[in-house]
TIGU-581009 format. One record per residue (C-alpha): residue number from 0; x, y, z. Coordinates in Angstrom, 3 decimals, decimal comma. Example, Ala and Ser with C-alpha at 12.3 -4.5 7.8 and 13.67 -1.06 7.14 Angstrom:
// TIGU-581009
> resi | xx | yy | zz
> 0 | 12,300 | -4,500 | 7,800;
> 1 | 13,670 | -1,060 | 7,140;
This chain:
// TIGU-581009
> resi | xx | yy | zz
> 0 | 159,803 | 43,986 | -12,231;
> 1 | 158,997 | 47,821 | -11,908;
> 2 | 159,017 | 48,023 | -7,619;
> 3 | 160,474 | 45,075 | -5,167;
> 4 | 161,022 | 46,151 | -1,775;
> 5 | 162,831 | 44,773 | 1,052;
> 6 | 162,273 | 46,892 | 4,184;
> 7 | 163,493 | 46,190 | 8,313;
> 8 | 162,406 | 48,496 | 11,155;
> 9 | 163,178 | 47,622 | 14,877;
> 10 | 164,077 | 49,321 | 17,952;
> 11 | 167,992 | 50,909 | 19,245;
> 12 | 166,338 | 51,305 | 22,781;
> 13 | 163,810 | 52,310 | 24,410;
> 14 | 161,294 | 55,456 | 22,163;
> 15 | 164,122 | 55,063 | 19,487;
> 16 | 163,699 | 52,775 | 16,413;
> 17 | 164,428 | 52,631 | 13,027;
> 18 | 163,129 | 52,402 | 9,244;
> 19 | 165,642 | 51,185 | 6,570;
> 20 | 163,806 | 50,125 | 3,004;
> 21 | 165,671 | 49,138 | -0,346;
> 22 | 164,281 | 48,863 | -3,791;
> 23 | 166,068 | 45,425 | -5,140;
> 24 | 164,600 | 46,064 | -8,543;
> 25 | 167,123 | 48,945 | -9,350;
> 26 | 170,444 | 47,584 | -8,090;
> 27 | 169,588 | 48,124 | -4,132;
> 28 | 168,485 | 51,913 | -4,407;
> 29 | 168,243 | 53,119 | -0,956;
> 30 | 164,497 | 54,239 | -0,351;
> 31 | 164,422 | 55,448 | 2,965;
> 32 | 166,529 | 55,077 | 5,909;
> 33 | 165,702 | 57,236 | 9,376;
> 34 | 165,546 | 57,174 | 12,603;
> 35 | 162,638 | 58,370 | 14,600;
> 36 | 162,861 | 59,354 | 18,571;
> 37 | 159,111 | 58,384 | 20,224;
> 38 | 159,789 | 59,956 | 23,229;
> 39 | 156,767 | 62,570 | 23,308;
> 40 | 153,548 | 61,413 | 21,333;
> 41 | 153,335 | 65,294 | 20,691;
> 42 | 156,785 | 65,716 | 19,144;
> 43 | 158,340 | 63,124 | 17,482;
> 44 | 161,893 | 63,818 | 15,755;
> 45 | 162,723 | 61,836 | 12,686;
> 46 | 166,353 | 61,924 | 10,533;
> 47 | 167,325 | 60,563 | 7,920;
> 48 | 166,100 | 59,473 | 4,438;
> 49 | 162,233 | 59,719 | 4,573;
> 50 | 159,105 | 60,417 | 2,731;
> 51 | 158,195 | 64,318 | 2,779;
> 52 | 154,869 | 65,126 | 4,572;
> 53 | 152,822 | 66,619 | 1,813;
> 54 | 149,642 | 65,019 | 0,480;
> 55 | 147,894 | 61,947 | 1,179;
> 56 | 148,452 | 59,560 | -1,463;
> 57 | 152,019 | 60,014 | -1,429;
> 58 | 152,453 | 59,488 | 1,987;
> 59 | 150,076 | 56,286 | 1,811;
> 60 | 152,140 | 53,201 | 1,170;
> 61 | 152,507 | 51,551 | -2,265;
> 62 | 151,006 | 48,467 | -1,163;
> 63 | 147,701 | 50,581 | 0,396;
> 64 | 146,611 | 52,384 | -2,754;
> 65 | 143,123 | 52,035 | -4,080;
> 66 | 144,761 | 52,270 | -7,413;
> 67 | 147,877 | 50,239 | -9,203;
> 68 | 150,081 | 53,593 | -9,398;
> 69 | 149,871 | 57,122 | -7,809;
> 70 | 148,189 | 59,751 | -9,673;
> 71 | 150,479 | 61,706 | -11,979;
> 72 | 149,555 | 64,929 | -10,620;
> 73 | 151,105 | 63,950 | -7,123;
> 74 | 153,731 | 62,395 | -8,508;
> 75 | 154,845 | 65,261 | -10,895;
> 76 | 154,434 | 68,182 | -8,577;
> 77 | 153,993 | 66,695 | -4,619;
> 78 | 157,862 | 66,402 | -2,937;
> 79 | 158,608 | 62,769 | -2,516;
> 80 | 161,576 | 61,640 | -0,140;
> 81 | 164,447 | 63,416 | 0,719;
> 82 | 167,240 | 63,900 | 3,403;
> 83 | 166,331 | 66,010 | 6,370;
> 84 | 164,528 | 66,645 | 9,932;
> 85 | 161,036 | 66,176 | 11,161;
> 86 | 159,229 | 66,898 | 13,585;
> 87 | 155,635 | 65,816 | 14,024;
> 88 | 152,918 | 64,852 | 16,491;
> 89 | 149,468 | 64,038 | 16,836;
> 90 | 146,850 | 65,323 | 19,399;
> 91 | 142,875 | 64,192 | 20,985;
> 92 | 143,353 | 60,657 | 20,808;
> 93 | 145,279 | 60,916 | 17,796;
> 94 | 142,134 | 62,303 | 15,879;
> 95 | 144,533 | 65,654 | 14,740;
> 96 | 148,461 | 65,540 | 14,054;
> 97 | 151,054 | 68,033 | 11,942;
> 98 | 154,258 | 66,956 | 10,364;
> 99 | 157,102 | 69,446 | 9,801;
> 100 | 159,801 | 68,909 | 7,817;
> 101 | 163,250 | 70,463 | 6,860;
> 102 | 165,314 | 68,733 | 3,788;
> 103 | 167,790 | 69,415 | 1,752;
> 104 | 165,312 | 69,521 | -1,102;
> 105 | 167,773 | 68,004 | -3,774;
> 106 | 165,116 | 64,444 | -3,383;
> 107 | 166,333 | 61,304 | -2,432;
> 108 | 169,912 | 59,479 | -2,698;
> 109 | 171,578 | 62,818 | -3,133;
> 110 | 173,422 | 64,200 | 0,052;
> 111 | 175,062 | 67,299 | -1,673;
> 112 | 172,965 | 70,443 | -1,051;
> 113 | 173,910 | 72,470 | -4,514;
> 114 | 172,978 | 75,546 | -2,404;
> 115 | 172,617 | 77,198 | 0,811;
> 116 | 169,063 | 76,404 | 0,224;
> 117 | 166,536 | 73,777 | 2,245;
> 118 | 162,866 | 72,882 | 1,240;
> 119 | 160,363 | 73,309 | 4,236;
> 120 | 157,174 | 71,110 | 4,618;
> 121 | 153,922 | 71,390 | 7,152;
> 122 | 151,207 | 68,930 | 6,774;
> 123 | 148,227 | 69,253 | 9,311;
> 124 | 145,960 | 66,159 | 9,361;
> 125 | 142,250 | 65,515 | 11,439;
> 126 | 139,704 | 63,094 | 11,194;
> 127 | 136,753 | 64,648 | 12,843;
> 128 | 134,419 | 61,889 | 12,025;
> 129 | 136,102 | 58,516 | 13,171;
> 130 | 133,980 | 55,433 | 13,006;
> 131 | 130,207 | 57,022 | 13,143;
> 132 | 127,814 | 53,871 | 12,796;
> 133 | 125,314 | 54,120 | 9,700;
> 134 | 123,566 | 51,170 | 10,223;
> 135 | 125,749 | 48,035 | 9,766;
> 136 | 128,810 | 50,434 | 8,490;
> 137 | 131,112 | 52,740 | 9,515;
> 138 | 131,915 | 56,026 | 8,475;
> 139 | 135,117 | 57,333 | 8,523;
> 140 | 135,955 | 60,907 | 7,176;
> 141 | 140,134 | 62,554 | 7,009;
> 142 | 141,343 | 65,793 | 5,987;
> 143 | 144,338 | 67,346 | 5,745;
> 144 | 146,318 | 70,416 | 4,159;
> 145 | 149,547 | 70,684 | 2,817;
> 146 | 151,945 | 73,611 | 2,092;
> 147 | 155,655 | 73,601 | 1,125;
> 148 | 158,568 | 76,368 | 0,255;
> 149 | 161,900 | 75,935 | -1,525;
> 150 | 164,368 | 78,829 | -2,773;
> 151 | 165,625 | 76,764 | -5,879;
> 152 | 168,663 | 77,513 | -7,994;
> 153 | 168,293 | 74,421 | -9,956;
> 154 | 164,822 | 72,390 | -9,583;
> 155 | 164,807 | 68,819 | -10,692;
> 156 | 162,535 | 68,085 | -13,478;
> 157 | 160,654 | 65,136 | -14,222;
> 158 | 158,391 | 64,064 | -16,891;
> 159 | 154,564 | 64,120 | -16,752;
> 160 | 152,201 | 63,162 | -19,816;
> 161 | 155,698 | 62,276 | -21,397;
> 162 | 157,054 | 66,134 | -21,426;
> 163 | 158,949 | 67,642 | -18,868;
> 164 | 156,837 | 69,641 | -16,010;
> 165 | 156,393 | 73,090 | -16,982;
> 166 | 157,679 | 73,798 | -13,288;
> 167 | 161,406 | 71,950 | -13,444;
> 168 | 163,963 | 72,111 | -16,159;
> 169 | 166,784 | 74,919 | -14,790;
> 170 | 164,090 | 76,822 | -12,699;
> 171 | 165,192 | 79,142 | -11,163;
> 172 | 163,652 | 81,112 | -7,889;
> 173 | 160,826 | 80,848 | -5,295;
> 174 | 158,912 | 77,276 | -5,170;
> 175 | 155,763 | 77,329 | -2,958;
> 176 | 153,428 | 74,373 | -3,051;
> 177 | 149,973 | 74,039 | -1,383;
> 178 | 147,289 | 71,309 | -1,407;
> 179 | 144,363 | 70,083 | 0,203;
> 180 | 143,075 | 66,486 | 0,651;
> 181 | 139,866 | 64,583 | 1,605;
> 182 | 138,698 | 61,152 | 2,212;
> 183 | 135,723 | 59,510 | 3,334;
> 184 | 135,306 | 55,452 | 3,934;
> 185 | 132,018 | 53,587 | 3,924;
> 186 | 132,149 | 49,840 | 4,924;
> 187 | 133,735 | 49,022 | 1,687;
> 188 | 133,577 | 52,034 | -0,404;
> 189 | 135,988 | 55,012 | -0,522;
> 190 | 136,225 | 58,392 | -1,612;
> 191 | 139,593 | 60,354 | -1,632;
């Protein structure tokens, strides 16, 4: 079994809860843990373990995907989880939000900072179009844009087509990442 999940979330008190998931397939590898304060719709804090706001499909759950795996572009270059602060927000009847995120950029399971360093994360989001009728189906159209910085003195490789990513192994330096994404939904059909 590649992925087997086992994931609680409740409530401390009142606009505080929390979001603990496990992988059981690997020994209980901690996925994400956090806590998120709900206080202000506009500014939500969240600690903890958690999934970094950049692109799309990696912030769309597993179990949502149109396909069996993620793409191995976002998987080899997008930020995944890490340990950190967010702040994020969404605005106009939740048609626009932003995420904003500061980590310790070392990914996830691994609280030890091996330099001064943090990686930084924005994520704006819309969906201008939200449920237009064509005919007898809906149309439903999302955007957002990505960008993220790291000052790296070791970045974490991992391998793509087989090979290591020409971006990891002992780089050393500046790491700015920037992405766009797009979906439309039709009834049934989907285009992302």
């Amino acid at each position: 079994v590649r992925r087997a999940r086992l994931s609680a979330d409740g409530t401390f008190i009142e606009d505080v809860d929390f979001h603990l998931e496990v992988d059981v397939s690997r020994l209980a590898a901690l996925e994400e843990a956090e806590i998120r304060i709900l206080r202000v719709p506009q500014a939500n804090v969240t600690l903890g373990q958690f999934k970094l706001p950049f692109s799309m499909e990696n912030l769309t759950s597993g179990k949502r995907l149109d396909m069996a795996e993620r793409t191995q572009v976002v998987t080899a270059l997008a930020p995944d989880k890490d340990i950190g602060v967010m702040l994020g927000g969404h605005f106009f009847f939740k048609r626009f939000s932003y995420r904003a995120a500061m980590a310790n950029g070392n990914g996830k399971n691994n609280q030890a900072n091996d330099n001064d360093q943090f990686i930084y994360v924005l994520r704006l989001e819309g969906t201008p179009i939200q449920r237009f009728g064509l005919g007898d189906q809906d149309l439903t159209v999302a955007a957002g844009v990505n960008a993220a910085y790291s000052r790296d003195s070791a970045a974490r490789a991992e391998a793509i087509f087989g090979v290591k990513k020409a971006i990891g192994a002992a780089a050393e330096g500046a790491r700015k990442l920037a992405g766009t994404d797009l979906s439309m939904q039709l009834g049934i059909f989907s285009l992302k």
